[in-house]
N, C-alpha and C positions, 0 to 999 in steps of 0.2 A: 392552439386552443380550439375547442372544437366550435364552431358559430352557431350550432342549435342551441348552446344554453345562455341562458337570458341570465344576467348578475344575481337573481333569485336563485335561479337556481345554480351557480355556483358557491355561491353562499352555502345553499343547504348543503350541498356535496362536500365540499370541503367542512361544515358543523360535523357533517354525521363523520366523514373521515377520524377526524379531528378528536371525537370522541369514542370512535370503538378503538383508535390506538391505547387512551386509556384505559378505556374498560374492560376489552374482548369481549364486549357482550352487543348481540343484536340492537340496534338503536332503533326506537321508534320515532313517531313522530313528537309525541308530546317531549322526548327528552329534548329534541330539537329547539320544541320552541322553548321550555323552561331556561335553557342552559344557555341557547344561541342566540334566538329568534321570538322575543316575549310579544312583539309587534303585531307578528303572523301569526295566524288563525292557524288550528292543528288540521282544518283540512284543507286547506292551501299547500299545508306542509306536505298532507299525509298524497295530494296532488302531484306536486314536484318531485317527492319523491318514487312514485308511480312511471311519470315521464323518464327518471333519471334511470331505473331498472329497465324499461325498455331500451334505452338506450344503449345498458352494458355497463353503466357504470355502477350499481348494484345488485346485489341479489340476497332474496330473501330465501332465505334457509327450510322455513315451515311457512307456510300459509297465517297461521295466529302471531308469527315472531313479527319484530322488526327485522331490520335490512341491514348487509354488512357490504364493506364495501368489495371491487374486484379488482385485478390488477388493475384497471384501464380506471378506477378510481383513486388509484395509490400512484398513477402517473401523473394524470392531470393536480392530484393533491402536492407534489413534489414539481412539478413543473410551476405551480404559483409561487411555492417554497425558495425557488431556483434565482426568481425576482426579488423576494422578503424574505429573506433569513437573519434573524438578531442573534448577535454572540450571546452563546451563554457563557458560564464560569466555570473555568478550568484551572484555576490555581494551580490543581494538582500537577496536571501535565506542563505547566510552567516551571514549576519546581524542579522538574524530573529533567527536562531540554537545560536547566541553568547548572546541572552538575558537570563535572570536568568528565570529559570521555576520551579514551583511549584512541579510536577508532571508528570511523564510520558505520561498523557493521554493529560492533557495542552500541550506539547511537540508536542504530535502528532495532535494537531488539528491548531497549528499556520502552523506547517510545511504542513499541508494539502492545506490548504489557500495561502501561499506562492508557494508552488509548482504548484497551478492554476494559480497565477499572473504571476510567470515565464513562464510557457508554452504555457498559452492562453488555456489550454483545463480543462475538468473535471478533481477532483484530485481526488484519494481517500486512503483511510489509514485504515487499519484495526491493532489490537492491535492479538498478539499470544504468545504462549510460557507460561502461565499461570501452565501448570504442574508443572515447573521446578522453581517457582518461591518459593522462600525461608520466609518461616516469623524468619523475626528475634527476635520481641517482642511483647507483648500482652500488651497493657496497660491497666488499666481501675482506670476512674475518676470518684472520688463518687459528683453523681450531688444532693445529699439529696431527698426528699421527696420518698424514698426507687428506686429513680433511678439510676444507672450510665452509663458513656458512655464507651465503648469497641473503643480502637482503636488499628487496628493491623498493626504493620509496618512489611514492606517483605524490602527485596532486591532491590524491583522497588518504595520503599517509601511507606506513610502510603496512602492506597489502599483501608480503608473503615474504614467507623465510625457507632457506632447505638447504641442507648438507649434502654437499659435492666433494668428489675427490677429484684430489690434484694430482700431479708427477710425486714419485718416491720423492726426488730431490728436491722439491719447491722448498724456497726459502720465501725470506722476506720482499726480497727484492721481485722474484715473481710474483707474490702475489698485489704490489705495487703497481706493476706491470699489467699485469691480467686487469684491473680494478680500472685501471685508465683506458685499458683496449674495451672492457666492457660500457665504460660514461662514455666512450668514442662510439660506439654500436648503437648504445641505447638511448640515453639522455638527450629528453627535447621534442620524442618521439613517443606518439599515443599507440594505444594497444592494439587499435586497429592497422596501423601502418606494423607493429613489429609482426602481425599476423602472414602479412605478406614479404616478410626483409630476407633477403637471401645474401647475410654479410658479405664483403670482401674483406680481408684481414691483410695490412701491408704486415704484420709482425709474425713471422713463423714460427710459433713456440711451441713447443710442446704440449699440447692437452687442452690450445686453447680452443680452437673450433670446437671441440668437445665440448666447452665450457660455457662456451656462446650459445651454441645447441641446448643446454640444458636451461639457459634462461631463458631461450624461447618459449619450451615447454610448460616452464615453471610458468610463465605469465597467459599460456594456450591455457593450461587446468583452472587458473586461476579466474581467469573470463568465462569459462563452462560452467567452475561450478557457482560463482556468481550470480549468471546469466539465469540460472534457471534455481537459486535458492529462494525459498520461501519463509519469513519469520510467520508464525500462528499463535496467536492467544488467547484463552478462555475459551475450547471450544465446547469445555462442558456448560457453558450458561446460557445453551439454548433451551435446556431442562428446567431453567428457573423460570419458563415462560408457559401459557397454558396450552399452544400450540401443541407441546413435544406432548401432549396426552394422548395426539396423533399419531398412531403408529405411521402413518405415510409419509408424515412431514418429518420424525425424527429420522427414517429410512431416507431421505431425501438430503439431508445438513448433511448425517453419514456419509454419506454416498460422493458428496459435491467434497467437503474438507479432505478425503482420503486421494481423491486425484488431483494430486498436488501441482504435475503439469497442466492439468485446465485450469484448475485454479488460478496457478499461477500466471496463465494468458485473457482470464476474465479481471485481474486486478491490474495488469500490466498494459492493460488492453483499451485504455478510457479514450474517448474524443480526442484530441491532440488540442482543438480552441476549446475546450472546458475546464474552467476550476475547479467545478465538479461535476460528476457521471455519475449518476441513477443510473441499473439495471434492474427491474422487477418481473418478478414472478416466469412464467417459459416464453413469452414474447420477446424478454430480452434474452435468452439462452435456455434450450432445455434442459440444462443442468439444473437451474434456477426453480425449479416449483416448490409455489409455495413461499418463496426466498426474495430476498432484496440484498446487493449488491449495492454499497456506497463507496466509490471510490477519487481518491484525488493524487496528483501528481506532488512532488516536492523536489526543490532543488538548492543549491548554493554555489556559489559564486557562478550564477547561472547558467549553473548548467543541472540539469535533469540528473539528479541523483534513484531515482525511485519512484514507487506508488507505495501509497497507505490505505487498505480499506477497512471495511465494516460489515459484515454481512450477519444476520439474522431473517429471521421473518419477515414477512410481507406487511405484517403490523407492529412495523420498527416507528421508535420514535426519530425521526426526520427530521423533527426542526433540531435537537441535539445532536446527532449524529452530525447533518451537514457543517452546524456553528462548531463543532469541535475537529471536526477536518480543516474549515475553514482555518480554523486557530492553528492549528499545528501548520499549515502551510504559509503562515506569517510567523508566528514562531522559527521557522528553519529558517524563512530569511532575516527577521532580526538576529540570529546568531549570526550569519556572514556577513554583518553589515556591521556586526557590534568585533568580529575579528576574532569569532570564537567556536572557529571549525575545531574538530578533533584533531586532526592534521596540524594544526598550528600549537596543541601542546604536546605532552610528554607522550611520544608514540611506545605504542607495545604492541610489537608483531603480531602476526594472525599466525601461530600456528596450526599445523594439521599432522 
């Protein structure tokens, strides 16, 4: 916090913050005191907030307007936030986390979409922690005509399927065989260790090295394109805001949701000791102007599944945004703690 402002003037800074998110409109003094501060005299007000513009923390537009604020006032506004954030009501996103899901990644794309209807802004979601992810079985189903399908279940459910050939000849019995050499290779073992596995096989069979090779790969694509997928929602309802009447700022949302890999390393990318990351306007990333960056971590059965963010404007609303991040990242963990990962019911492959 910064030590030159006297609780006066945080006050005010945070009123006037507090109300141009409502309003987008220049705040003066007298709304200050009507609305905040009925105690304080309008030129006391109309003083502090004099002090508070030299400071950097606003700026007045026109000489006759009131004052709006800058990023370095939508920081210090969020950094008090950081301290007092009250939940708000999300039923809705309650509702949507208590239905039965398939898969993690289904998981992550209803809750992306909810998390825009809730806050009215862009959502987005990215999937992580892939290293650390466990297979626990290999399966493989002889589909006849010398093909079968591999499917590998982990920890986060079965996470990929793909049709392989076998020998002309495979029967039953191989692929018995192969299915056991494959739980001996693989099972037990995270995806970071099969990255590096350079099998020994005591069984010399026919087509099976091949076969072992092809689930490494299957689970190498699998990690890539994970590693760098991004879920996105609502990205049109930055237009429902008065900013976008800026041609600079809608050129800017454009500009930042279309590079999907910065994106995807600005949401992936929070404090590691944070529940939540604030990033504002280009201090926090040149991407960023004009923009705010709300992001938090989620995980279950502790481990770091992902990040879910929020990004709009720089006169985003904050105290809802962060209590509905907050929610959803107790929400994920009352599902693992109530025994109700995707993974523990009726799995249905990820195909591609």
């Amino acid at each position: 916090m910064d030590d030159r402002l006297s609780d006066r003037k945080k006050k005010v800074l945070n009123a006037l913050v507090d109300s141009y998110i409502n309003d987008a409109e220049p705040i003066s003094s007298s709304a200050i005191k009507n609305n905040y501060m009925p105690d304080v005299s309008s030129a006391t007000i109309r003083s502090e907030l004099a002090t508070l513009e030299e400071l950097g923390y606003l700026v007045q537009p026109h000489v006759s307007s009131g004052r709006i604020p800058s990023a370095k006032a939508y920081r210090f506004y969020v950094d008090c936030l950081l301290n007092d954030c009250a939940d708000s009501d999300i039923g809705e996103l309650k509702t949507k986390l208590d239905k039965r899901m398939g898969s993690v990644e289904e998981l992550v794309r209803e809750t992306a979409k909810t998390v825009s209807d809730v806050t009215n802004y862009t959502s987005l979601m990215v999937l992580s922690g892939t290293d650390s992810l466990v297979v626990k079985e290999v399966k493989l189903v002889d589909l006849y005509d010398n093909t079968a399908l591999v499917l590998v279940v982990t920890d986060a459910g079965v996470i990929k399927d793909k049709a392989v050939r076998v020998p002309r000849d495979a029967d039953g019995n191989y692929i018995a065989i192969a299915e056991r050499i494959l739980n001996n290779t693989f099972a037990g073992k995270t995806l970071a260790e099969i990255q590096n596995l350079t099998p020994v096989l005591e069984d010399n069979i026919e087509g099976m090295k091949a076969l072992v090779d092809e689930v490494i790969r299957l689970l190498a694509e699998y990690k890539r394109s994970r590693d760098t997928q991004l879920y996105l929602e609502g990205a049109d309802k930055i237009f429902q805001y008065p900013e976008a009447r800026d041609v600079d700022n809608v050129k800017s949302f454009v500009s930042i949701i279309s590079k999907k890999e910065k994106l995807h390393d600005l949401v992936a990318g929070d404090d590691a000791d944070l529940e939540i990351d604030v990033k504002i306007g280009e201090q926090a990333s040149e991407d960023l102007k004009h923009m705010a960056l709300v992001t938090a971590k989620y995980t279950m059965d502790g481990k770091e599944i992902g990040h879910v963010g929020v990004i709009g404007p720089e006169r985003m609303d904050y105290k809802k945004v962060m209590s509905v991040l907050r929610q959803l990242v107790r929400a994920f963990d009352d599902r693992e703690q109530q025994g109700d990962r995707p993974d523990k019911q009726d799995k249905h492959p990820d195909t591609e």
